[in-house]
C-alpha positions as CSV (number, residue, x, y, z in Angstrom):
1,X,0.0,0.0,0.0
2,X,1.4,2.8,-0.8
3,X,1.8,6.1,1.9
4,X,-0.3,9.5,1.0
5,X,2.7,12.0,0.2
6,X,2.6,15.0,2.3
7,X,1.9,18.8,0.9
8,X,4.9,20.6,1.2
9,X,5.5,24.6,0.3
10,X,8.8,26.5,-0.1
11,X,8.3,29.5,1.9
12,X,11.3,32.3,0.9
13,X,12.0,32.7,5.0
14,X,11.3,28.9,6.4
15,X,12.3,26.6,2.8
16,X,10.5,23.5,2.8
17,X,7.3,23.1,5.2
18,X,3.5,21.7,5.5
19,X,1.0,24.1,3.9
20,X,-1.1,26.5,6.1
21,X,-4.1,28.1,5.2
22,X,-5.1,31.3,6.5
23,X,-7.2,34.5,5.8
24,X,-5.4,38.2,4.4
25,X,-5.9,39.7,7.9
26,X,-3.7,37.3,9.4
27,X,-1.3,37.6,6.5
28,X,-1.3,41.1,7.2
29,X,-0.8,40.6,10.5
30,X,2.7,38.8,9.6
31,X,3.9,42.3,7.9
32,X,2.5,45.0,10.2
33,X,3.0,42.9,13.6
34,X,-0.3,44.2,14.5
35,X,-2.6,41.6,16.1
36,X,-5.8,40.7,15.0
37,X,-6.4,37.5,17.3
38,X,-6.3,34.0,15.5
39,X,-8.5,31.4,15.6
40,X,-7.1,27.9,13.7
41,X,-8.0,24.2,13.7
42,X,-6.1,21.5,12.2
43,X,-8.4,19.7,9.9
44,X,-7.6,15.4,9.4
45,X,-4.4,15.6,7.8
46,X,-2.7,17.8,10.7
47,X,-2.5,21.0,8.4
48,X,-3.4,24.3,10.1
49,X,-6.4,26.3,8.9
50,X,-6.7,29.9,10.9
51,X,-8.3,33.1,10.3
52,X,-8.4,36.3,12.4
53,X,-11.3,37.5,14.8
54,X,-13.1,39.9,12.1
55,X,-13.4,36.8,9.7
56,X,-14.9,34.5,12.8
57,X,-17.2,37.4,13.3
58,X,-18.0,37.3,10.0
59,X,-18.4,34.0,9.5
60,X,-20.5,33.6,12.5
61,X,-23.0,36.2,11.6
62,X,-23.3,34.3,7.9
63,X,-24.4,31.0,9.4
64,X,-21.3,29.5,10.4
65,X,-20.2,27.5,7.2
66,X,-17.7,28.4,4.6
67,X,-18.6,29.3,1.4
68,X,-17.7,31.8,-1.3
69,X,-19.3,34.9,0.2
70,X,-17.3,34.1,3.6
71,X,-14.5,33.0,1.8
72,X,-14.4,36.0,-0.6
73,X,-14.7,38.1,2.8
74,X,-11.4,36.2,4.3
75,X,-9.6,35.9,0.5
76,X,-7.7,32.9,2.0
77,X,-4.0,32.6,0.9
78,X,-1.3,29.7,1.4
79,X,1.2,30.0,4.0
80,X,4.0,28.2,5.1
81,X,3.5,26.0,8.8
82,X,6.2,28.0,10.2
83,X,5.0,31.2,9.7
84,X,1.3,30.2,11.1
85,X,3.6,28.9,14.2
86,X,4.7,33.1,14.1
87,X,0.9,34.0,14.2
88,X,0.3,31.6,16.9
89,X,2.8,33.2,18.5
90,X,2.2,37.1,18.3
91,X,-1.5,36.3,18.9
92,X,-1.2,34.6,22.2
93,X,1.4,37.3,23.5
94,X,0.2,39.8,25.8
């Protein structure tokens, strides 16, 4: 049987690490240092999906399931796993 290969991404900063997916706030987030609070699951395959407070608003108040109006609203972009660790990070500092 042969083993599911894992996602990697080449990230300019980190090289070679898992995929992370996460909305343009928190992206933003990584570049102004300013922090928008982050709130992530890892879905089955261990990769990190996160999205700041203004999209869980959001998403909340448009019936809690993803789709392309929230989507379009959080314009999710691909990060690398060691720069979500960074948001992780800066979010839960005081």
């Amino acid at each position: 049987m042969a083993s599911k290969e894992e996602a990697r991404v080449h990230c300019n900063q980190h090289g070679s690490s898992r995929p992370a997916y996460v909305c343009s706030h928190s992206i933003a987030s990584l570049r102004d240092g300013r922090k928008r609070g982050l709130v992530f699951v890892r879905d089955e395959d261990g990769q990190y999906n996160g999205w700041c407070d203004e999209c869980d608003k959001f998403l909340m108040s448009h019936g809690e399931e993803w789709n392309d109006e929230t989507e379009g609203f959080a314009q999710i972009s691909l990060l690398c796993e060691f720069c979500f660790d960074q948001l992780i990070e800066m979010n839960e500092a005081s």
